[in-house]
LOPAZA-501838 format. One line per 10 residues: number of its first residue (from 1); their letters; for each residue z, x, y of C-alpha. Coordinates in steps of 0.05 Angstrom, whole numbers. Layout:
LOPAZA-501838
NUM = A = Z/X/Y  ...
end
This chain:
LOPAZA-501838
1 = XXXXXXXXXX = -247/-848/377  -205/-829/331  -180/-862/269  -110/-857/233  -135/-829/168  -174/-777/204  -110/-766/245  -73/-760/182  -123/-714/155  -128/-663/215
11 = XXXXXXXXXX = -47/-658/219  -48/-642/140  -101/-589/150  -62/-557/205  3/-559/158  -34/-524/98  -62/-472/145  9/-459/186  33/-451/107  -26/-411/80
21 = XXXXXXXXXX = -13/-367/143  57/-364/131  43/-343/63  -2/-284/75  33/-263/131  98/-248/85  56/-224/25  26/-168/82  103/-159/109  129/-158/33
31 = XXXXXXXXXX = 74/-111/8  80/-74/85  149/-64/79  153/-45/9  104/9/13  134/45/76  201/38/37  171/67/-27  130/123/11  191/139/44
41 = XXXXXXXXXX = 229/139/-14  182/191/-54  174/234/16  249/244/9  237/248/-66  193/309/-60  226/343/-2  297/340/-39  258/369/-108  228/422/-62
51 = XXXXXXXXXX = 293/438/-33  334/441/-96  278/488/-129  288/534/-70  368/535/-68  361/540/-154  322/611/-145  365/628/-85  427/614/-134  397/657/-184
61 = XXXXXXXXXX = 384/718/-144  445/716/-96  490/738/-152  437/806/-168  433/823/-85  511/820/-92  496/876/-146  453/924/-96  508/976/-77  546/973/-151
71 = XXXXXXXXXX = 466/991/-184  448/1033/-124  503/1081/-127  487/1097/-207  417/1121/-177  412/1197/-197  474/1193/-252  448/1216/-323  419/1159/-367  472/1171/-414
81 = XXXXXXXXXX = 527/1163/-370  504/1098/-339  459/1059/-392  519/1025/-421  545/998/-347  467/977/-335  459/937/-408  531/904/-385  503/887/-317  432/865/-350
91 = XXXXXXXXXX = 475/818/-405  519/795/-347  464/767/-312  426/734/-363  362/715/-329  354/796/-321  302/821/-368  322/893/-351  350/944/-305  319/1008/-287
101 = XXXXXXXXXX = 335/1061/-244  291/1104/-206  290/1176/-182  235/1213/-144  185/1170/-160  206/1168/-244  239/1112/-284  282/1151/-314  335/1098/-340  319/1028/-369
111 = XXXXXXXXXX = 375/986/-391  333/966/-446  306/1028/-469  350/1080/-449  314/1149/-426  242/1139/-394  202/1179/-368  151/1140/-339  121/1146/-265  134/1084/-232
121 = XXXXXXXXXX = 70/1084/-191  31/1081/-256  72/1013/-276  76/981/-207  28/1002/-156  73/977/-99  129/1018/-118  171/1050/-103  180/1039/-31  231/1049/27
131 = XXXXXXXXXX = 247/965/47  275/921/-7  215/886/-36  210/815/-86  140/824/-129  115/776/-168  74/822/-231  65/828/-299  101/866/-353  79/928/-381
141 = XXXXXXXXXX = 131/948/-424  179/890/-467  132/830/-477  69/856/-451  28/812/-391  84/763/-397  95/746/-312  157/774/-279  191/777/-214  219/843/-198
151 = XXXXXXXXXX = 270/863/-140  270/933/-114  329/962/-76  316/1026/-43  369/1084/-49  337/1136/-13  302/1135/57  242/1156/35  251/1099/-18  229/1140/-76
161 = XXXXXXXXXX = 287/1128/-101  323/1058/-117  333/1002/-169  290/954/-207  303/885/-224  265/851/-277  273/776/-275  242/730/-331  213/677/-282  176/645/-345
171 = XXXXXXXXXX = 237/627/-368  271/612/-295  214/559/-292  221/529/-356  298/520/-341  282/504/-264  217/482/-244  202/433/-299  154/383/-261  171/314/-250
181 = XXXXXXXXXX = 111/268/-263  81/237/-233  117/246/-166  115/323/-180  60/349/-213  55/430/-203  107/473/-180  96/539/-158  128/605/-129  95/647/-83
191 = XXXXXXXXXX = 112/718/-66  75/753/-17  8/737/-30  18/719/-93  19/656/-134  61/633/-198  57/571/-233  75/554/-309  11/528/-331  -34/576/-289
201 = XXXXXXXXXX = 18/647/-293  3/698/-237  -52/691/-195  -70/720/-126  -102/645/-105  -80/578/-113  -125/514/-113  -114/443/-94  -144/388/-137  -178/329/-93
211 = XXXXXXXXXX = -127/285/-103  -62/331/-94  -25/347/-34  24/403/-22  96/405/-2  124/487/6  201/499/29  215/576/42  277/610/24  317/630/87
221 = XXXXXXXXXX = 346/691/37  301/719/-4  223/733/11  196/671/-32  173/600/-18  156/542/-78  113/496/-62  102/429/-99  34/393/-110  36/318/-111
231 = XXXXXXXXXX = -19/254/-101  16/240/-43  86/199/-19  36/149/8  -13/142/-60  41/144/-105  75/88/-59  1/54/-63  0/58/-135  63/22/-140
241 = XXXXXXXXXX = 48/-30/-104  27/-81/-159  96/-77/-183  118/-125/-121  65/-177/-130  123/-227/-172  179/-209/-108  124/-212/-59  91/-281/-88  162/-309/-94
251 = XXXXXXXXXX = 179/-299/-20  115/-316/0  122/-389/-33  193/-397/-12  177/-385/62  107/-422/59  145/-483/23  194/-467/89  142/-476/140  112/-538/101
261 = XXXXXXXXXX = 174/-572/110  192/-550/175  123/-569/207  128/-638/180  170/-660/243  138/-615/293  58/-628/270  57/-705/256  23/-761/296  97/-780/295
271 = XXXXXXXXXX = 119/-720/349  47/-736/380  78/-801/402  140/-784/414  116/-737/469  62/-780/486  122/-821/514  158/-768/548  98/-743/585  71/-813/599
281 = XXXXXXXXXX = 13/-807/572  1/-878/553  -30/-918/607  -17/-989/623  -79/-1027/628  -90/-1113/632  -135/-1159/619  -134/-1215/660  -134/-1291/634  -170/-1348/665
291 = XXXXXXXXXX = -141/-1425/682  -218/-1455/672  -186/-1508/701  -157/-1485/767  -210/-1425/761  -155/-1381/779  -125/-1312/745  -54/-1345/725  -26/-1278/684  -53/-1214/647
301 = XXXXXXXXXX = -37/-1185/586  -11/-1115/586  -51/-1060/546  -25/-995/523  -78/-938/520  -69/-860/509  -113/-811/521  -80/-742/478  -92/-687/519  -100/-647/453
311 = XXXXXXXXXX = -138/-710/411  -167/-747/471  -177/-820/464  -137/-856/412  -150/-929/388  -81/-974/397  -111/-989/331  -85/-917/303  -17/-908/342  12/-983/335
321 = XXXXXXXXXX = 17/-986/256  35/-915/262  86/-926/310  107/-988/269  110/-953/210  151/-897/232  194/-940/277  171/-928/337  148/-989/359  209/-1014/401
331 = XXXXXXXXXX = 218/-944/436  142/-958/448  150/-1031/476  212/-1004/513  164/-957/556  112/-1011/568  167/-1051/596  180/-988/648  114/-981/663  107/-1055/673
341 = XXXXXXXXXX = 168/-1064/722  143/-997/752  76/-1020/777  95/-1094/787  73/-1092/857  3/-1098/831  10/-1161/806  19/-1227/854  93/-1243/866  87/-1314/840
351 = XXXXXXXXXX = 132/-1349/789  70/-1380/758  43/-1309/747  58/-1292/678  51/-1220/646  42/-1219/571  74/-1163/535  66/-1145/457  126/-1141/420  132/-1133/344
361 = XXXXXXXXXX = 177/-1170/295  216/-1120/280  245/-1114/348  278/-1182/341  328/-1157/295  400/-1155/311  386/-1178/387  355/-1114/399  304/-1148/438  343/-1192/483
371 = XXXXXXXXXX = 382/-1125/503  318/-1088/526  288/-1157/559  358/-1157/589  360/-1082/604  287/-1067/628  258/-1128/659  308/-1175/683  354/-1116/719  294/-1109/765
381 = XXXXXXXXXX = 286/-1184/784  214/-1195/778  185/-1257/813  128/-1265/746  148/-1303/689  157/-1251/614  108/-1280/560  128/-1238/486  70/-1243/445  88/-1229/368
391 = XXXXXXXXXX = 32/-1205/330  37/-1262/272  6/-1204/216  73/-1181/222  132/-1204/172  188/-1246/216  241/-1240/182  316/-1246/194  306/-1277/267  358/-1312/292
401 = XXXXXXXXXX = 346/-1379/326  404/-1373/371  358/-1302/396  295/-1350/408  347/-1397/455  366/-1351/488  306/-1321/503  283/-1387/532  340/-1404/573  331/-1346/605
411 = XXXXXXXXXX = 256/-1367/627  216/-1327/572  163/-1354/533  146/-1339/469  71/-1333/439  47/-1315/377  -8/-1275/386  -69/-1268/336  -46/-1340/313  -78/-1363/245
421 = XXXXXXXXXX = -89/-1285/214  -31/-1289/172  0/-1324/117  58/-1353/146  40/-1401/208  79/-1454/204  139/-1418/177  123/-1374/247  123/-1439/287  196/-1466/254
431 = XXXXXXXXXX = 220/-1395/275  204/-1376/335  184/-1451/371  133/-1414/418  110/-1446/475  36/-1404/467  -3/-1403/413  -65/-1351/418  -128/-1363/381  -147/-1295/351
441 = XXXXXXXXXX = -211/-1267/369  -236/-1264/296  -244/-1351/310  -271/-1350/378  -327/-1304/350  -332/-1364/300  -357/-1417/346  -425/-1449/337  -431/-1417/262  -421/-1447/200
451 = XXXXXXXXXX = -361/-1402/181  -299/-1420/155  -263/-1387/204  -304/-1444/256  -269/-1494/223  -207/-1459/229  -213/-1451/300  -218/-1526/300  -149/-1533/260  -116/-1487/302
461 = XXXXXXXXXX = -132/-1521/362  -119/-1583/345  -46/-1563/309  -28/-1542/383  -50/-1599/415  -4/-1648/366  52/-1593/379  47/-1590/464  37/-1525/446  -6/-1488/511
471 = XXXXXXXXXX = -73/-1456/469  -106/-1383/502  -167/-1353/472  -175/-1285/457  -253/-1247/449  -288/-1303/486  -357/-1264/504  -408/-1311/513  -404/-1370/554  -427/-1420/487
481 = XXXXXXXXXX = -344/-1404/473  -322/-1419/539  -357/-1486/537  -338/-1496/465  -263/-1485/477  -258/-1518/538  -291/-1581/518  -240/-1592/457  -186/-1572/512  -172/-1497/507
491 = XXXXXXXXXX = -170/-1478/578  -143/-1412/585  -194/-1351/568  -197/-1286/564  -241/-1245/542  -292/-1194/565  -337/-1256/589  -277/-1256/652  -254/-1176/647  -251/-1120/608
501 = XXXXXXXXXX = -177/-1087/600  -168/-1047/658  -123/-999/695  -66/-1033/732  -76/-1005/792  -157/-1040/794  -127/-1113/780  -109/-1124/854  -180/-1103/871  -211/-1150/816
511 = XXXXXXXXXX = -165/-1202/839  -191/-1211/907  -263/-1207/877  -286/-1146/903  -329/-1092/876  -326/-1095/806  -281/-1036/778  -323/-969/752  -359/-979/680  -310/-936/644
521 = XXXXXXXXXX = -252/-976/653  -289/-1042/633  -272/-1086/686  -313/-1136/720  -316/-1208/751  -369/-1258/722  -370/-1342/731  -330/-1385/702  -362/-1424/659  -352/-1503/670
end
């Protein structure tokens, strides 16, 4: 069985771990979402550095292809005739180095130097040749072993002829390919089979570190690609990770703090009962008391007990203050009454039949009892006669006599249940003028012991007695009580001596003193005691 503080306990627990849930859950989505935005982001980073590198060097040699035929057609003019036009050309274009022009083979005109005679083979073992070509070398001639990028134009079929290009690419990639840490770390241009980077110059192979990837965009122009090493869109997203924590831990608070507050409706023993009551889960059970006198069963009082699907068995002991507490305790006593009128055929159609039903204090205010009694019990016209037992551990406060009146006009009687447990009994008895007093089981247990609460008992009884007030014992067990109480004039029992609460569809079949109803529902018929 459960109690209220474990109750309490196991709803908090699932609370903190819907909220701790909550809580990773967004730090994972935050932190998730963040890094395929930054990897993204640097992917697009990378490809748009790539791209711009490419269109730079296209920029830079569109305007020298645009050249071709102008420098071609000065192939096989005299140096002296055409050096000026080629230094003009060379300064025009200022990422030129130099011009040269080539005839059978021979360099014979630089724009630099003026006359050559210098076999071109000898320089540039590539060259000359018949197809436009883009080399990536060295230079031999101005600033020694210093890298280059040279553009041939053929101007002759046999391409032994044509025009040379000499493009300072050390100084194109200082002004263009400046790396971009730590998103870009290496940029390089390859030509042919041949590699350029700025802190490596011309090589014929190029090496990845571990931790590098590579990124290459070719030119749809010119016969070159450049290629861009990097850790990675997705490490570089990784690595900036740590930089959402305060964003992430925010949102992860504000949503947790979310779902804290929001589960406090939907995972409370409060929404337990609530839907206890719309899926009837509560059971109506009695317990039947005993006239010693006539021997006869003249009324029962009505039990509520729930078994949770999802908790099992829980003590009216847990849901009633609960219930009270969160002020549920008339919508509770409103569905008892339901219950009650809906079985009622299970209980004898007599007028001296009485069925007792619990109601709490609380529910007196404002008449909002004598509108349910009004509502729920007497639309259906019930032969028994209503007993409303008050719990006297509860505060009565604020009832109004003209309420109690009316109440017994209308054939209700009043007890005060658990009589002699609280601190306010006689003020109870001004109030409420009940016609039943009920000796809490706490001073039947009492009887035959030296207790105070013996001598209570003895109090209590007499009190009604001097007051016509009609006396029922509750917990009587042991037939010592049963003698006790009805010698000093207490004649109507109950008590698991007579019957244990059970279902009401059993009473009918304890009634008529058959087989005793099954173990688990507690119910069976003994003597009464004389």
């Amino acid at each position: 069985m459960h109690t209220a503080q474990n109750l309490i306990k196991g709803y908090r627990r699932k609370r903190i771990i819907i909220s701790l849930m909550v809580a990773l859950i967004v730090l994972l989505l935050t932190f998730g979402l963040r890094f395929i935005s930054q990897r993204d982001l640097n992917q697009l980073r990378i490809d748009a550095y790539a791209r711009h590198a490419v269109d730079s060097f296209d920029k830079i040699l569109m305007p020298i292809a645009g050249k071709r035929h102008e420098l071609v057609s000065l192939v096989g003019q005299p140096c002296d005739n055409v050096h000026l036009p080629l230094r003009k050309q060379a300064a025009a274009m200022q990422t030129l180095r130099s011009i040269a022009l080539v005839k059978s083979g021979v360099l014979y005109c630089s724009s630099v130097f003026g006359d050559r005679d210098v076999v071109l083979r000898q320089r540039q073992l590539s060259l000359p040749d018949p197809q436009p070509r883009l080399l990536l070398a060295t230079d031999e001639t101005l600033l020694k072993n210093s890298p280059i990028l040279i553009q041939w134009y053929p101007a002759s079929q046999d391409g032994e002829d044509g025009v040379m290009l000499t493009i300072n690419i050390h100084l194109l990639s200082s002004l263009l390919l400046e790396p971009q840490e730590p998103i870009i770390r290496r940029v390089v241009v390859s030509v042919g089979h041949r590699y350029y980077s700025e802190s490596q110059g011309i090589s014929d192979t190029f090496r990845l570190a571990d931790d590098e990837q590579m990124v290459t965009r070719q030119s749809e122009l010119f016969p070159f690609s450049i290629s861009v090493t990097t850790p990675g869109a997705g490490m570089l997203a990784l690595e900036d990770l740590p930089s959402q924590a305060p964003l992430a831990v925010i949102l992860a608070l504000l949503l947790s703090s979310v779902a804290w507050i929001a589960t406090a409706g939907r995972l409370s023993f409060t929404r337990e009962i609530i839907h206890g009551m719309a899926q009837r889960e509560f059971e109506l059970y009695c317990q039947p008391q005993l006239d010693t006198r006539s021997q006869q069963c003249t009324g029962v009082e009505i039990l509520l007990r729930w078994k949770n699907p999802r908790l099992g068995w829980i003590s009216p002991e847990v849901f009633i203050p609960v219930a009270e507490r969160e002020n549920l305790i008339a919508p509770l006593t409103r569905y008892v009454f339901v219950e009650t009128i809906r079985q009622i055929d299970y209980f004898p159609a007599d007028p001296q039949f009485h069925i007792s039903i619990n109601v709490a204090s609380s529910h007196f205010l404002q008449g909002v009892l004598l509108r349910d009694v009004n509502q729920y019990w007497f639309t259906a016209h019930p032969k028994q006669q209503l007993v409303l037992e008050v719990t006297e551990r509860d505060s009565l406060q604020g009832v109004d006599y003209r309420l109690v009146r009316e109440l017994h006009r209308k054939g209700v009687r009043l007890a005060i249940d658990d009589f002699g447990t609280g601190n306010s009994a006689l003020s109870w008895l001004e109030q409420l003028r009940p016609d039943i007093l009920k000796i809490d089981k706490s001073f039947t247990n009492a009887i035959g012991t030296d207790a105070v609460n013996s001598t209570v008992t003895d109090i209590i009884i007499s009190l009604g007695q001097r007051l016509n007030i009609e006396l029922v014992a509750e917990g009587v067990e042991t037939p010592q009580q049963a003698h006790y109480l009805r010698l000093h004039g207490v004649h109507v029992l109950q008590g698991y001596l007579y019957a244990k609460p059970m279902p009401l569809a059993e009473f009918p079949h304890w009634l008529a003193g058959g087989t005793p109803p099954p173990k688990e529902h507690n119910g069976h018929v003994l003597p009464v005691i004389l």
